[in-house]
Residue frames as qw, qx, qy, qz and C-alpha x, y, z in Angstrom:
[[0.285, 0.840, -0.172, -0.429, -7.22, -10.67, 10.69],
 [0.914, 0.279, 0.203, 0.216, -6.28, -12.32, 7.51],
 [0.280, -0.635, 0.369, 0.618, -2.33, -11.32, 6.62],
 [0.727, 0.632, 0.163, -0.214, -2.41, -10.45, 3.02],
 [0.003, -0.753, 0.652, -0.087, 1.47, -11.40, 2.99],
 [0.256, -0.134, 0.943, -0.163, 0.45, -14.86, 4.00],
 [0.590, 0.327, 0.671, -0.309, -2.07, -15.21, 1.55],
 [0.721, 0.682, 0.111, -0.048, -0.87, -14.14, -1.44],
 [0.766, 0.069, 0.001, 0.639, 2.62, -14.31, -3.42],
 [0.181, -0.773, -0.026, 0.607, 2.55, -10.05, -3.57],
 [0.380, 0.735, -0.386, -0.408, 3.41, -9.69, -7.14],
 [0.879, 0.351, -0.322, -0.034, 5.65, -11.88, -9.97],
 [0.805, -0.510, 0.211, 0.217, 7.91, -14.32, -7.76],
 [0.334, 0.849, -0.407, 0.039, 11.74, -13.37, -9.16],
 [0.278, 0.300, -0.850, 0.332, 13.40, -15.81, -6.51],
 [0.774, -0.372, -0.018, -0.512, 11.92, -18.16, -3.87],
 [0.098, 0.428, -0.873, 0.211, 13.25, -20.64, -1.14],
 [0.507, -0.480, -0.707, 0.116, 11.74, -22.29, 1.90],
 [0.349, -0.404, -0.438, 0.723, 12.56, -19.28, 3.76],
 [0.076, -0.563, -0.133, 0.812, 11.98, -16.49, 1.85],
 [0.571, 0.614, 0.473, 0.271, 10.55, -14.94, -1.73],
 [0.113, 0.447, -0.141, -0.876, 11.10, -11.76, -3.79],
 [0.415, 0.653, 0.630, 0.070, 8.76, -10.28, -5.87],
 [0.296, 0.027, 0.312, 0.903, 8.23, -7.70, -8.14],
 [0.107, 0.593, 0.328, -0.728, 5.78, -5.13, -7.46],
 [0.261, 0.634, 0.476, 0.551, 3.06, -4.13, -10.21],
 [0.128, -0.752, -0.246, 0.599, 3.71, -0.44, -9.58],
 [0.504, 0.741, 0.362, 0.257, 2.96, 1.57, -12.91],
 [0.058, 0.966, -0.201, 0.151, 5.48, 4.97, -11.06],
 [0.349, -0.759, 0.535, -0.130, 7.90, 2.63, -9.90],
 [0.949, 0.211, -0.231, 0.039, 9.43, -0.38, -12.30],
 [0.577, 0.224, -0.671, 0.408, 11.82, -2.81, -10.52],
 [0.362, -0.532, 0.444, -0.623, 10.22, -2.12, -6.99],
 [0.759, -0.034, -0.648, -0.052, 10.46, -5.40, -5.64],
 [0.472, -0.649, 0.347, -0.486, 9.78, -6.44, -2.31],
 [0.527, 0.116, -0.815, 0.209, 11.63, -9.69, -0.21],
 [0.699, -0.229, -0.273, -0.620, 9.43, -11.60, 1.68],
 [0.087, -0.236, 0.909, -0.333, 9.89, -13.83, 4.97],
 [0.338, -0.231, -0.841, -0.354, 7.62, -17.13, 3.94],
 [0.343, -0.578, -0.671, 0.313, 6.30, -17.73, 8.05],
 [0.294, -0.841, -0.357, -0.279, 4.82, -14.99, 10.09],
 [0.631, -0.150, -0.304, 0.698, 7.61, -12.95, 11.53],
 [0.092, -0.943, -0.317, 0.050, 7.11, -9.73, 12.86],
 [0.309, -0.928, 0.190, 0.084, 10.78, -8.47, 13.36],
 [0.560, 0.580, -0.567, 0.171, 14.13, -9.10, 12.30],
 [0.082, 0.533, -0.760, 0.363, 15.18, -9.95, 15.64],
 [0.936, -0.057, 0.203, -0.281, 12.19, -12.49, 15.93],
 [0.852, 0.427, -0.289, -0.088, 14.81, -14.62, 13.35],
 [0.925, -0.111, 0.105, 0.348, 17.83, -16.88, 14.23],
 [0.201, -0.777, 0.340, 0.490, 21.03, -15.35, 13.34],
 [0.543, 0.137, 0.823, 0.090, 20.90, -17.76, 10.37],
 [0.210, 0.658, 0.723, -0.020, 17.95, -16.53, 9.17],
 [0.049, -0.910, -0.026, 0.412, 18.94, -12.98, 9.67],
 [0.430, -0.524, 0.475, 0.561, 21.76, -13.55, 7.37],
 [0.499, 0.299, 0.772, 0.257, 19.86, -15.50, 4.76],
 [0.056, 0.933, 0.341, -0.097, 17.51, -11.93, 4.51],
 [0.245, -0.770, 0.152, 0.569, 20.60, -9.95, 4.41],
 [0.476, -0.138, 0.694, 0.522, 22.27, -12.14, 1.37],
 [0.344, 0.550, 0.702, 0.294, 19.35, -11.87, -0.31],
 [0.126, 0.929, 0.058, -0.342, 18.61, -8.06, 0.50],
 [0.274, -0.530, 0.553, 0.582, 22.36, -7.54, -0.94],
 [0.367, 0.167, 0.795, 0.453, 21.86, -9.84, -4.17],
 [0.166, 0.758, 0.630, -0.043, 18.62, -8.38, -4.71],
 [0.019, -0.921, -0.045, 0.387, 20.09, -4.82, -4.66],
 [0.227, -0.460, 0.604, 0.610, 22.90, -5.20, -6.40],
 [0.493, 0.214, 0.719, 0.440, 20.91, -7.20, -9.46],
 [0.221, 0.920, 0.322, 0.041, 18.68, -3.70, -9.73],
 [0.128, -0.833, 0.289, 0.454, 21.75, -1.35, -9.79],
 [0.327, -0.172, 0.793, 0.484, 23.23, -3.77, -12.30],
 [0.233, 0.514, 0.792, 0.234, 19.94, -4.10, -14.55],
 [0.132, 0.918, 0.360, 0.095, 18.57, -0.28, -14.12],
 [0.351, 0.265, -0.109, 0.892, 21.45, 1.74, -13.25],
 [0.308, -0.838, -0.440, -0.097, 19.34, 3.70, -10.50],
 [0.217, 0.690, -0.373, 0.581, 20.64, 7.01, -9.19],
 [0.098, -0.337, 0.770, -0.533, 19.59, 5.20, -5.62],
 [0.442, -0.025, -0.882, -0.161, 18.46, 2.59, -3.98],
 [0.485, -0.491, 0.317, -0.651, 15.71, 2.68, -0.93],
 [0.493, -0.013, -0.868, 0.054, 15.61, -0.05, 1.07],
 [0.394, -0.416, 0.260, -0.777, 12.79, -0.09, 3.64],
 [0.417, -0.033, -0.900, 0.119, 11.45, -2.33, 6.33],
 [0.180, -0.372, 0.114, -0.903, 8.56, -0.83, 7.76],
 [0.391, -0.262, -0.831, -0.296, 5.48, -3.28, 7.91],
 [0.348, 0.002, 0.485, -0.802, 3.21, -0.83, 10.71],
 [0.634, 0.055, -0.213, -0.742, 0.03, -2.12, 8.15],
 [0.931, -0.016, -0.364, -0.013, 1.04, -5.91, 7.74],
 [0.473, -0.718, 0.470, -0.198, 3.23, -7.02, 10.60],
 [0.939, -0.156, 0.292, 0.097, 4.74, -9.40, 8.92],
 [0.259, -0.688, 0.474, 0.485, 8.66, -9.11, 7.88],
 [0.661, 0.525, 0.389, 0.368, 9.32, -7.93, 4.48],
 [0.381, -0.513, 0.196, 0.744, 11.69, -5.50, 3.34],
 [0.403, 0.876, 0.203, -0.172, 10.64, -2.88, 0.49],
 [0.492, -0.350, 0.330, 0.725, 13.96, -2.23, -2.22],
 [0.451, 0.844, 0.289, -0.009, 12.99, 0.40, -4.66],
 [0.527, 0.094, 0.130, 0.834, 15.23, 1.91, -7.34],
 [0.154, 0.856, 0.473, -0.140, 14.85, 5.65, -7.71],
 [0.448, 0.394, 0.402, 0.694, 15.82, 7.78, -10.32],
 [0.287, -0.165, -0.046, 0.942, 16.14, 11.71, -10.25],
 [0.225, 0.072, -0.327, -0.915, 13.28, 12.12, -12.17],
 [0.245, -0.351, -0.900, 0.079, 10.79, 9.65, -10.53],
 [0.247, -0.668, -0.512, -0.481, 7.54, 11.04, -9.22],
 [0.496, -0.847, -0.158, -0.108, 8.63, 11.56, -5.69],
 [0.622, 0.100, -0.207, 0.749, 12.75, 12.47, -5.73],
 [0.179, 0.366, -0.811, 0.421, 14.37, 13.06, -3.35],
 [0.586, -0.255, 0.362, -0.678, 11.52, 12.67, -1.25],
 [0.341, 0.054, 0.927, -0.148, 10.15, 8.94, -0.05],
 [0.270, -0.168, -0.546, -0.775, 7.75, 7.77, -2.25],
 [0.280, -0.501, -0.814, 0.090, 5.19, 7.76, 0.13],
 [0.036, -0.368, -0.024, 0.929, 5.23, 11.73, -0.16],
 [0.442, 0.761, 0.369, -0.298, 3.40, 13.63, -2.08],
 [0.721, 0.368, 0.400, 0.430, 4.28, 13.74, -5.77],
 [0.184, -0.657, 0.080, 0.727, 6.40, 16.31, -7.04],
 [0.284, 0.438, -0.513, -0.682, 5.90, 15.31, -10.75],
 [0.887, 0.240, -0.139, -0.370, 4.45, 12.82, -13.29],
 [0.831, -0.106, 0.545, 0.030, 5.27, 9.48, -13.86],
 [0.509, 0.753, -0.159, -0.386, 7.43, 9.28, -16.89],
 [0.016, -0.520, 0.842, 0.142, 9.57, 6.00, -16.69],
 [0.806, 0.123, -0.402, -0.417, 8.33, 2.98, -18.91],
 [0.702, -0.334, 0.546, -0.312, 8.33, -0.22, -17.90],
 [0.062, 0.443, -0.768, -0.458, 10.50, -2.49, -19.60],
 [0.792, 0.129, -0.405, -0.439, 8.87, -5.41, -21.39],
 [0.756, 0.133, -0.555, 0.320, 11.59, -8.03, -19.99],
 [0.072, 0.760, -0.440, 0.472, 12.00, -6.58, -16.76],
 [0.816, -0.350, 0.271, -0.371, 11.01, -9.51, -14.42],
 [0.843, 0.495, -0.166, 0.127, 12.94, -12.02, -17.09],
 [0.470, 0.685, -0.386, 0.400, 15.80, -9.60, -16.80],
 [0.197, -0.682, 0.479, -0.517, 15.96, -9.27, -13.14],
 [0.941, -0.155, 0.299, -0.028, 15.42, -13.18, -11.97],
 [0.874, 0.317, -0.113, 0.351, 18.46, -13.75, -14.48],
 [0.080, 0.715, -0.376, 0.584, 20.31, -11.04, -12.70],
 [0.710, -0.574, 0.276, -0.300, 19.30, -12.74, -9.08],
 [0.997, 0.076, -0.026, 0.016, 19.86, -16.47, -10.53],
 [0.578, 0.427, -0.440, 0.538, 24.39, -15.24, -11.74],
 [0.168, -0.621, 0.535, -0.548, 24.72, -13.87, -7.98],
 [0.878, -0.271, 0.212, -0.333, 22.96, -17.27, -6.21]]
C-alpha cells in the first residue's frame, strides 16, 4: 500500500527540515488548517527518540502559536489520529465560533455553512509567522 504521506508534500510546504514539514491544507471550510508532518515512516510518537519527540513538540508549539497570532482563533484543535495513513502527523486546525462544525469536531456533521474567506496571503503570512519563532 502506497502511503500518500510519503508520496506527496500534502498541501503548500510553510516550514520544512530533515525531520519534519508543515503544510497548509487546501480546505475551502477551514483556512489555516495546517498539518505537521514526520518526513520517514513513523507510526507513533513513541516510535521517535526523545529528541525527535521534542523536535515535533517545538514545532507543534511554534506552529500553534503562529495561527493564534495570525488568525486570532477562538480555539485551537490539535489532533493526531492517523487510523487511515499510519504514518505520524499531527492535524492543528484553528476554529472559530462560527465555522461549519463548532463546537463539534470537524469531522461531525455540519451545523452550518461555510462563511470564512480565505485570505489571499495566508500561506505568505503564516511561514513569516513560523520563520520570527525559529
Amino acid at each position: 500500500m502506497l502511503c500518500e504521506l510519503c508520496q506527496f508534500a500534502g498541501g503548500e510546504i510553510l516550514f520544512q527540515d530533515d525531520r519534519l514539514r508543515i503544510i497548509l491544507v487546501d480546505d475551502p471550510d477551514y483556512p489555516g488548517f495546517c498539518r505537521l508532518i514526520w518526513n520517514e515512516h513513523v507510526k507513533e510518537m513513541t516510535d521517535l527518540p526523545p529528541d525527535d519527540r521534542q523536535h515535533v513538540f517545538d514545532w507543534l508549539m511554534r506552529t500553534e502559536k503562529a495561527l493564534r497570532d495570525v488568525m486570532n482563533p477562538d480555539k485551537i484543535n490539535l489532533a493526531s489520529l492517523g487510523n487511515v495513513v499510519p504514518h505520524l502527523h499531527w492535524h492543528l486546525i484553528p476554529r472559530f465560533r462560527d465555522d461549519p462544525h463548532f463546537p463539534a469536531p470537524i469531522w461531525a456533521a455540519a451545523q452550518r455553512p461555510a462563511n470564512r474567506p480565505h485570505p489571499d496571503d495566508l500561506a505568505q503570512t503564516l511561514r513569516a509567522a513560523l520563520a520570527h519563532r525559529g
